[in-house]
N, C-alpha and C positions, 0 to 999 in steps of 0.2 A: 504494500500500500504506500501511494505517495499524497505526501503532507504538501498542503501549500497555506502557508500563514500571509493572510493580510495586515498591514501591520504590523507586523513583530517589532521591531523596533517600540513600541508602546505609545500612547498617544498622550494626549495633555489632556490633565482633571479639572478641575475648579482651581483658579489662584493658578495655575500654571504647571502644577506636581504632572510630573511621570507615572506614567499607568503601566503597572508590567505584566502585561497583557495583550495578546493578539487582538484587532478588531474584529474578526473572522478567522477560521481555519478551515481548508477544502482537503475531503479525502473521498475520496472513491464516487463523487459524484454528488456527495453532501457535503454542504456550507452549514456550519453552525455560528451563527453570528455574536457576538458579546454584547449584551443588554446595553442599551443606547438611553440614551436622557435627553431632554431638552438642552441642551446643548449648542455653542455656538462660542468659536473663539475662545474654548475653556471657560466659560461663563455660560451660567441657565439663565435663558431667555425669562422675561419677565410674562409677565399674565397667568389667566389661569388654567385650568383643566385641556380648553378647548386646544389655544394655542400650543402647548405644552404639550401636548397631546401628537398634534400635527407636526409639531419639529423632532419631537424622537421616533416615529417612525419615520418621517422624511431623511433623518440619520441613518435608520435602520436602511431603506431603501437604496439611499446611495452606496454603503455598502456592496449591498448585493449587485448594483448595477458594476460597480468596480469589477466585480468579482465574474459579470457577466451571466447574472441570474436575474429574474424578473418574479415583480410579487406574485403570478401564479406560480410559481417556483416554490414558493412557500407551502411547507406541508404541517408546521408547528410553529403558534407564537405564544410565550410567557410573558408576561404582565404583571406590575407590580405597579398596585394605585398607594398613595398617601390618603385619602380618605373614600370610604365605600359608598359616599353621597356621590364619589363623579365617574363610576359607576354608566348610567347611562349617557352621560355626554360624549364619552371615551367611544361605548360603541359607536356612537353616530358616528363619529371622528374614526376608528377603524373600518366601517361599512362602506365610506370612502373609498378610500385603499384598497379591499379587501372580498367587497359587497359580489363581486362576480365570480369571483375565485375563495372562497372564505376557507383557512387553515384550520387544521386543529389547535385548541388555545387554551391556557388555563389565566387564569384569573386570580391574585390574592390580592390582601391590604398589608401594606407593612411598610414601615419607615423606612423611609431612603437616606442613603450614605450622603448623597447630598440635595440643598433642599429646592425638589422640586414636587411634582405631583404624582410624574408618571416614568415606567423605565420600561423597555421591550426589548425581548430577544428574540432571535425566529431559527428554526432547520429549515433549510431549503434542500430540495434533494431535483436533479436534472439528468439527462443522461449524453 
């Protein structure tokens, strides 16, 4: 099996830290992506759910474009909300994305490393 890491070198967190972590890794046809955040310039965008919402999958997306996958490509996305009030703005904002081709997904609430609303991760598998 060959490994192909996107980013390996590691990326920039909040305030500027190194992240030592791949943004992607491709093996045998599957891309498992690294949980993405609203993010921009090492800095979370400001607003709330919706926005927030739009820019880490818009993260997550460019990835996968990098990498030469496309959101039907996706076959798993994880989710992590800061509160389970945004819950359904989230889906609207994923049915976007998502609505024609929809992944298998899980869903939790749980505080984030850093402070935003929302964080995504996805498997994409191609052949």
């Amino acid at each position: 099996m060959t490994l192909k890491r996107y980013g390996a070198a590691g990326g920039t967190g909040t305030g500027g830290q190194h992240l030592p972590f791949a943004r992607a890794v491709e093996a045998d046809g599957w891309l498992y992506v690294s949980g993405q955040t609203p993010m921009e310039n090492g800095e979370v965008i400001e607003g709330g759910i919706i926005p927030q919402s739009h820019k880490a999958i818009r993260n997550m997306l460019a990835i996968l474009a990098e990498a030469g996958y496309e959101p039907k490509d996706v076959v798993r996305c994880g989710v992590w909300l800061d509160d389970p009030r945004d819950f359904p703005s989230f889906n609207k904002v994923f049915a976007e994305y998502f609505g024609a081709n929809p992944p298998a997904r899980a869903c939790v609430v749980s505080s984030m490393v850093v402070d935003c609303k929302v964080e995504i991760d996805c498997v994409a598998y191609r052949r």
